[in-house]
mmCIF file as gemmi writes it, N, C-alpha and C atoms, coordinates in Angstrom:
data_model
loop_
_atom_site.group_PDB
_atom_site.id
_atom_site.type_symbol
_atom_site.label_atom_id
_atom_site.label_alt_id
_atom_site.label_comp_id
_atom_site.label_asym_id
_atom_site.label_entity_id
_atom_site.label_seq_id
_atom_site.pdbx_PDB_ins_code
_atom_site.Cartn_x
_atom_site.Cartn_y
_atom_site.Cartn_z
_atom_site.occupancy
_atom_site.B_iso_or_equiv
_atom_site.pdbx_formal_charge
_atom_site.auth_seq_id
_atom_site.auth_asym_id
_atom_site.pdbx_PDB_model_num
ATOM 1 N N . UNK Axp A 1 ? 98.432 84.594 105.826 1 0 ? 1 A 1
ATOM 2 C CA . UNK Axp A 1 ? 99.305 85.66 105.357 1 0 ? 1 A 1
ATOM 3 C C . UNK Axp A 1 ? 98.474 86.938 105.248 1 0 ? 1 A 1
ATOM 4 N N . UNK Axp A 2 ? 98.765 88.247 105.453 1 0 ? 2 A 1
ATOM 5 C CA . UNK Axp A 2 ? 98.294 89.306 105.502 1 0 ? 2 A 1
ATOM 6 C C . UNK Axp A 2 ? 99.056 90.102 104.311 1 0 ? 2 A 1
ATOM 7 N N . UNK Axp A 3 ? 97.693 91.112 104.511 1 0 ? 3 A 1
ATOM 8 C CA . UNK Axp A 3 ? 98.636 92.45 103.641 1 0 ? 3 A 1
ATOM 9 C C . UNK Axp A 3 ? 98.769 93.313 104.434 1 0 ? 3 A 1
ATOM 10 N N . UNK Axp A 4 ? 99.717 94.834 104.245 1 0 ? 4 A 1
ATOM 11 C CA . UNK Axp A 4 ? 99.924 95.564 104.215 1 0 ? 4 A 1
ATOM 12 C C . UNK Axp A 4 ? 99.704 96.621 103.806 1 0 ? 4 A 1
ATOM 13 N N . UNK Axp A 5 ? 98.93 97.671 104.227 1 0 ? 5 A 1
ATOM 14 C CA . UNK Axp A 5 ? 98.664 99.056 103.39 1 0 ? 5 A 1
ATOM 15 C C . UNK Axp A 5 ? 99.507 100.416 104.185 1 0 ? 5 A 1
ATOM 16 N N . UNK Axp A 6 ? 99.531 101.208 102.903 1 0 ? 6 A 1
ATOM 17 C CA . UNK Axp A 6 ? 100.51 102.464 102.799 1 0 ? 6 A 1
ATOM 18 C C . UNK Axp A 6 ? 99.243 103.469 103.227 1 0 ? 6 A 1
ATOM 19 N N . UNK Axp A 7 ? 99.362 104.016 104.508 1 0 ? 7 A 1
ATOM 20 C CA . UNK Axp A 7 ? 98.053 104.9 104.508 1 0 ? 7 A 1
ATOM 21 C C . UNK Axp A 7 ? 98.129 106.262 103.562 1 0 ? 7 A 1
ATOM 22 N N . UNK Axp A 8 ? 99.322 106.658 103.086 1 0 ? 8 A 1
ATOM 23 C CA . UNK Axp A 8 ? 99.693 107.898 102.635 1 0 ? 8 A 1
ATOM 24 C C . UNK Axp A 8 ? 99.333 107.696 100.927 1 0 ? 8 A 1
ATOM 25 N N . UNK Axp A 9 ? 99.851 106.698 100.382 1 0 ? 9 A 1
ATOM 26 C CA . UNK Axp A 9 ? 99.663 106.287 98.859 1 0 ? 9 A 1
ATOM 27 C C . UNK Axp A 9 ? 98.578 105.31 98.57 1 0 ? 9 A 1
ATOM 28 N N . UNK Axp A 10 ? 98.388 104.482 98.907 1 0 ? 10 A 1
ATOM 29 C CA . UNK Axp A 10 ? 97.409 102.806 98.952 1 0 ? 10 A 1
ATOM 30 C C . UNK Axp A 10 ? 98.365 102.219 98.614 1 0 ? 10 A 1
ATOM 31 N N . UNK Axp A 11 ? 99.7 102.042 98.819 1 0 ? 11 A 1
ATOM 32 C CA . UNK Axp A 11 ? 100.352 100.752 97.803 1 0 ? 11 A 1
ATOM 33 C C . UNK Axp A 11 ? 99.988 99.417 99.142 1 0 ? 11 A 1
ATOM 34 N N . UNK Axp A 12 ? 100.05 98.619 98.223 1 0 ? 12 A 1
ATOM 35 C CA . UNK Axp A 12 ? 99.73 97.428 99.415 1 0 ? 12 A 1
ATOM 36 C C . UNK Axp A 12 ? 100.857 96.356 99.205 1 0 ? 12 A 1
ATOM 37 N N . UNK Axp A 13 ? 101.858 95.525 100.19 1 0 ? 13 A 1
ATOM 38 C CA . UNK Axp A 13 ? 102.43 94.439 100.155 1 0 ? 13 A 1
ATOM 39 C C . UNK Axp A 13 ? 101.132 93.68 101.125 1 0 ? 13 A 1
ATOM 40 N N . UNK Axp A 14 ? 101.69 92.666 99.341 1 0 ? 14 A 1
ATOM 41 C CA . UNK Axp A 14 ? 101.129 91.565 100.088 1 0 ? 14 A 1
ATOM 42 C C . UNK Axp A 14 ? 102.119 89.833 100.414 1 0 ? 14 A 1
ATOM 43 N N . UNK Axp A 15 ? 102.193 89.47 101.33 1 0 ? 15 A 1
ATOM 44 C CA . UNK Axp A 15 ? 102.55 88.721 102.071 1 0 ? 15 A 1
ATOM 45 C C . UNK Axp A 15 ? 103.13 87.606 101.376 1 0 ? 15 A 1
ATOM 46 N N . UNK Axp A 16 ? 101.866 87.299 100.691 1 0 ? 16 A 1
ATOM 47 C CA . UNK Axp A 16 ? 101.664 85.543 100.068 1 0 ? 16 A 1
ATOM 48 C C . UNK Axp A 16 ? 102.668 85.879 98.979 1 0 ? 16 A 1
ATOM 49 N N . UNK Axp A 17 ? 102.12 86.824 98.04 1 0 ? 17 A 1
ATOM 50 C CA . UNK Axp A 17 ? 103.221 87.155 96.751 1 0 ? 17 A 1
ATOM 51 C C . UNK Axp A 17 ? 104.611 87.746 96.904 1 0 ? 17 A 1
ATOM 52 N N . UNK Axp A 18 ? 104.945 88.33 98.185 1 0 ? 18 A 1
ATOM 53 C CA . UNK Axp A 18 ? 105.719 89.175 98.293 1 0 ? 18 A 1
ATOM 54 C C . UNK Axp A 18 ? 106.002 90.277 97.296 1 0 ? 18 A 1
ATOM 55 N N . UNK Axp A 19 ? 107.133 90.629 96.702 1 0 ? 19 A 1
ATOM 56 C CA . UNK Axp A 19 ? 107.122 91.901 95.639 1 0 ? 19 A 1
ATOM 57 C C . UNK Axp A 19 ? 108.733 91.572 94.76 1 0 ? 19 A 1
ATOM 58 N N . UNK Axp A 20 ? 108.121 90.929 93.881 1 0 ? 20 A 1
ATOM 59 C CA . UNK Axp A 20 ? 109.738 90.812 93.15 1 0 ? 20 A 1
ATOM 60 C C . UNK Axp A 20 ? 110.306 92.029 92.807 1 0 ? 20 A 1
ATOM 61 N N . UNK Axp A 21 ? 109.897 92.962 92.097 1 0 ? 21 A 1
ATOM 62 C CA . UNK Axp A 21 ? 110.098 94.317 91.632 1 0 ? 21 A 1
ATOM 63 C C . UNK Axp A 21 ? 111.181 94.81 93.144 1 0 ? 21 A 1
ATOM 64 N N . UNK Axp A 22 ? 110.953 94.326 94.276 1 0 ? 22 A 1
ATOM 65 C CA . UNK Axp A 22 ? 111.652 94.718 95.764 1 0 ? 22 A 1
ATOM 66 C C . UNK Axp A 22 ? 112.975 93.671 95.702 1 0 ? 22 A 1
ATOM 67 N N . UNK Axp A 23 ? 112.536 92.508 95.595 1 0 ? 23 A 1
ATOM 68 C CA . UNK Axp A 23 ? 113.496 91.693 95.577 1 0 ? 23 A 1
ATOM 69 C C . UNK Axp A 23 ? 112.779 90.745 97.165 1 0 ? 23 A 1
ATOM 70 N N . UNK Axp A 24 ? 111.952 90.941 97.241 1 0 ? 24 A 1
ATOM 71 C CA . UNK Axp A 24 ? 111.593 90.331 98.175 1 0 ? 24 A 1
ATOM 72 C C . UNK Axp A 24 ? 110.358 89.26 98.223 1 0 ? 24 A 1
ATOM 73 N N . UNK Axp A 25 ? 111.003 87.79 97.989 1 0 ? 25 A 1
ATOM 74 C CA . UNK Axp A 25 ? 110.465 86.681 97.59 1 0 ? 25 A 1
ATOM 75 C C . UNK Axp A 25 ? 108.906 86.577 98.231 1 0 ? 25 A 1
ATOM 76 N N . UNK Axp A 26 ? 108.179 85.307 97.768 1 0 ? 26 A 1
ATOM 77 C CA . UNK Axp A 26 ? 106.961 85.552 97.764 1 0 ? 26 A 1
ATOM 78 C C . UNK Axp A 26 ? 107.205 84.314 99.294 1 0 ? 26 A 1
ATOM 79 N N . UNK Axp A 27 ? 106.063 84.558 100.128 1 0 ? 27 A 1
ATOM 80 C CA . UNK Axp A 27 ? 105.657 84.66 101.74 1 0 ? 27 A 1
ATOM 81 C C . UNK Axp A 27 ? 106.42 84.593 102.742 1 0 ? 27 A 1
ATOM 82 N N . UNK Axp A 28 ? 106.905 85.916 102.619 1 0 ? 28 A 1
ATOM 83 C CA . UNK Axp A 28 ? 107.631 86.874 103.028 1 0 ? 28 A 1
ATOM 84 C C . UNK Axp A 28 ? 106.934 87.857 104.334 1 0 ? 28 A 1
ATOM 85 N N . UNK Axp A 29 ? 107.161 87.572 105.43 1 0 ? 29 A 1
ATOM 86 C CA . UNK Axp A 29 ? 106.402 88.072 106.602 1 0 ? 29 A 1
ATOM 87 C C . UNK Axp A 29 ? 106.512 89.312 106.45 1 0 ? 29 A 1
ATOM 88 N N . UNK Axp A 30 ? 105.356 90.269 106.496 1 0 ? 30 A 1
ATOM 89 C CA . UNK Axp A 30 ? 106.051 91.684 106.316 1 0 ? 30 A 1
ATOM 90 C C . UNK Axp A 30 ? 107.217 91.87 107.558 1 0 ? 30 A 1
ATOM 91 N N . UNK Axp A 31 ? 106.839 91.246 108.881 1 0 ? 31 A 1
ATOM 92 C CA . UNK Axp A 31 ? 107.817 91.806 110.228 1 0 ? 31 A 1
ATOM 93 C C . UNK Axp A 31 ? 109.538 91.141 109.647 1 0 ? 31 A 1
ATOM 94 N N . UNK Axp A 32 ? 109.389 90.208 108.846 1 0 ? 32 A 1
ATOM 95 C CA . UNK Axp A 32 ? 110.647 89.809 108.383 1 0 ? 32 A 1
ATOM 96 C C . UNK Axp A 32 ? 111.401 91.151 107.119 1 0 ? 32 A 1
ATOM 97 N N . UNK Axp A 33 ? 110.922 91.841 106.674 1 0 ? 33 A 1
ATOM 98 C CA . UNK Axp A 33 ? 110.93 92.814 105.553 1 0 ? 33 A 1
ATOM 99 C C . UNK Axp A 33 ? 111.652 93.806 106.532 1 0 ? 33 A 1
ATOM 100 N N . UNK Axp A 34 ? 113.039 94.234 105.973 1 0 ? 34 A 1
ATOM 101 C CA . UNK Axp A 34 ? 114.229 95.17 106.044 1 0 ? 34 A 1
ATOM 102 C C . UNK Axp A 34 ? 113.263 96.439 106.969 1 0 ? 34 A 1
ATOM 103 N N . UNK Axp A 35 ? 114 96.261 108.603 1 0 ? 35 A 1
ATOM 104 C CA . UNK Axp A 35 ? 113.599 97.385 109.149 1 0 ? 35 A 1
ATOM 105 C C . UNK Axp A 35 ? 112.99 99.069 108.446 1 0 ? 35 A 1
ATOM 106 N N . UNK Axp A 36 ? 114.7 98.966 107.871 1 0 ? 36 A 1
ATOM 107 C CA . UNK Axp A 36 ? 114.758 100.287 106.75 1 0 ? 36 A 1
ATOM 108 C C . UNK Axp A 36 ? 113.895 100.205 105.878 1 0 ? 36 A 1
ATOM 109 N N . UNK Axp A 37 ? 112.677 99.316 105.468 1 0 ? 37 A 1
ATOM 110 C CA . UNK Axp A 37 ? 111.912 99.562 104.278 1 0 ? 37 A 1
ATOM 111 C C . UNK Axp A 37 ? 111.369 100.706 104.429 1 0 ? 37 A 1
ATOM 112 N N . UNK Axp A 38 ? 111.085 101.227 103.5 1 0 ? 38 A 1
ATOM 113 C CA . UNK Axp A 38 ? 110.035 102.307 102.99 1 0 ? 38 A 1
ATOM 114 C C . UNK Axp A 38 ? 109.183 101.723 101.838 1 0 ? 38 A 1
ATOM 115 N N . UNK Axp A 39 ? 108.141 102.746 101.906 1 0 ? 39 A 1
ATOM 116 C CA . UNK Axp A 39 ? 107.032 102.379 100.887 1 0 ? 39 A 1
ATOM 117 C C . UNK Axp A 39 ? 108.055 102.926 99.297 1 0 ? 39 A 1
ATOM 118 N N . UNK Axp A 40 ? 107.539 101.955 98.238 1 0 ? 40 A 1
ATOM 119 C CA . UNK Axp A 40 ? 108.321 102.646 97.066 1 0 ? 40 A 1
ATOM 120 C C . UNK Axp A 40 ? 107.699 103.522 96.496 1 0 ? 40 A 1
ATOM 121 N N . UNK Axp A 41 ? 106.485 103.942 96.556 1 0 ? 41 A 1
ATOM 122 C CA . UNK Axp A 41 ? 105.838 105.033 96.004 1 0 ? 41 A 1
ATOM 123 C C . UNK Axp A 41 ? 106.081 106.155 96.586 1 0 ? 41 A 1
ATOM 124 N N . UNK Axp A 42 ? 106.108 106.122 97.996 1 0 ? 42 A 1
ATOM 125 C CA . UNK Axp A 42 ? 106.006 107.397 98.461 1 0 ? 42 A 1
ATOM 126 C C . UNK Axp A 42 ? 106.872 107.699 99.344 1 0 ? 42 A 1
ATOM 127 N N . UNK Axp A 43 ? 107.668 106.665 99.938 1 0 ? 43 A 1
ATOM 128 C CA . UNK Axp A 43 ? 108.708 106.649 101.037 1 0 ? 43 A 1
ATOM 129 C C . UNK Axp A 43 ? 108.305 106.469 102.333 1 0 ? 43 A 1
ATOM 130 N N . UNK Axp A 44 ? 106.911 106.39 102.962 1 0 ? 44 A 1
ATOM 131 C CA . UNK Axp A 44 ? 106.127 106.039 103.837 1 0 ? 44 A 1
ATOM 132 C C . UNK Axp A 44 ? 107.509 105.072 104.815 1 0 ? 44 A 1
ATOM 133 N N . UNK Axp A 45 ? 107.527 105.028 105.852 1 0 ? 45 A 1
ATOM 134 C CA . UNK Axp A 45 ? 108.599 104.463 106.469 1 0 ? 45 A 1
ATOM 135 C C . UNK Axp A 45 ? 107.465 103.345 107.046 1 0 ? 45 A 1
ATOM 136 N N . UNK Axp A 46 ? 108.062 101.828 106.915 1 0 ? 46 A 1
ATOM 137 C CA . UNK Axp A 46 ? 108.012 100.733 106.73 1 0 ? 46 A 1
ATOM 138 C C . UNK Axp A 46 ? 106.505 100.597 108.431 1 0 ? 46 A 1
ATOM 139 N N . UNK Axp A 47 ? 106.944 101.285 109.761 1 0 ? 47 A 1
ATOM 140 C CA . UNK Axp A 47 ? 105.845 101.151 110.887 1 0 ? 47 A 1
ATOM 141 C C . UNK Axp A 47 ? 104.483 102.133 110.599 1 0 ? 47 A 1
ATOM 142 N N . UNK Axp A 48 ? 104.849 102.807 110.052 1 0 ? 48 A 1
ATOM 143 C CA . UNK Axp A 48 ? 103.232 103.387 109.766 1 0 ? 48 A 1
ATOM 144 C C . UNK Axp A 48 ? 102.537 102.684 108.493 1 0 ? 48 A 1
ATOM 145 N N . UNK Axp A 49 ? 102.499 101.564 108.099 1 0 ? 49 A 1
ATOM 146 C CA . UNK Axp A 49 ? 102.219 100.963 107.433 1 0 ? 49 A 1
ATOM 147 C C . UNK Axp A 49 ? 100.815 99.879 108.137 1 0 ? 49 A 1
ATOM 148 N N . UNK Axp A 50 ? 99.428 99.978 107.703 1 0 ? 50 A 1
ATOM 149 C CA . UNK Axp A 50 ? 98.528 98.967 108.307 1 0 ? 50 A 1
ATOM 150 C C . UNK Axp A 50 ? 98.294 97.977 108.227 1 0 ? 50 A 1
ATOM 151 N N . UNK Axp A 51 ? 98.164 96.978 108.899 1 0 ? 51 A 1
ATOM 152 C CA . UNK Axp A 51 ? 97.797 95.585 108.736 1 0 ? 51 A 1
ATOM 153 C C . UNK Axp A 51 ? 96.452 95.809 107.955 1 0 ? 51 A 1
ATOM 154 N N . UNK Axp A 52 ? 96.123 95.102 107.21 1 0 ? 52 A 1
ATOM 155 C CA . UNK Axp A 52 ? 94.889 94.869 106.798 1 0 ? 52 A 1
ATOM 156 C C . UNK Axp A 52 ? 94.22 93.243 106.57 1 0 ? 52 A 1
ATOM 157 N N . UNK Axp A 53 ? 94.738 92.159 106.969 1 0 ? 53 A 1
ATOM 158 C CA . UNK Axp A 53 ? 94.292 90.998 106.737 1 0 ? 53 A 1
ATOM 159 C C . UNK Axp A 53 ? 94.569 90.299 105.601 1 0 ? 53 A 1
């Protein structure tokens, strides 16, 4: 499972935990995660978002 980083804010999803606060259960593929996501901090739209391992 990987994370995810916000290059604009640092928020990071991570994979294994997913993000209840989102509603989005824990190992949770990010590519499975709502096209439309955005970052919640900053609104960062969901493809400019980095893999990080």
């Amino acid at each position: 499972m990987s994370k995810w980083y916000c290059p604009k804010c640092g928020f990071m999803y991570n994979e294994t935990t997913g993000d209840e606060n989102l509603g989005i259960p824990a190992e949770t593929l990010f590519v499975k995660v709502d096209p439309a996501f955005v970052c919640p901090r900053c609104k960062t739209p969901k493809n400019m978002f980095i893999e990080v391992g």
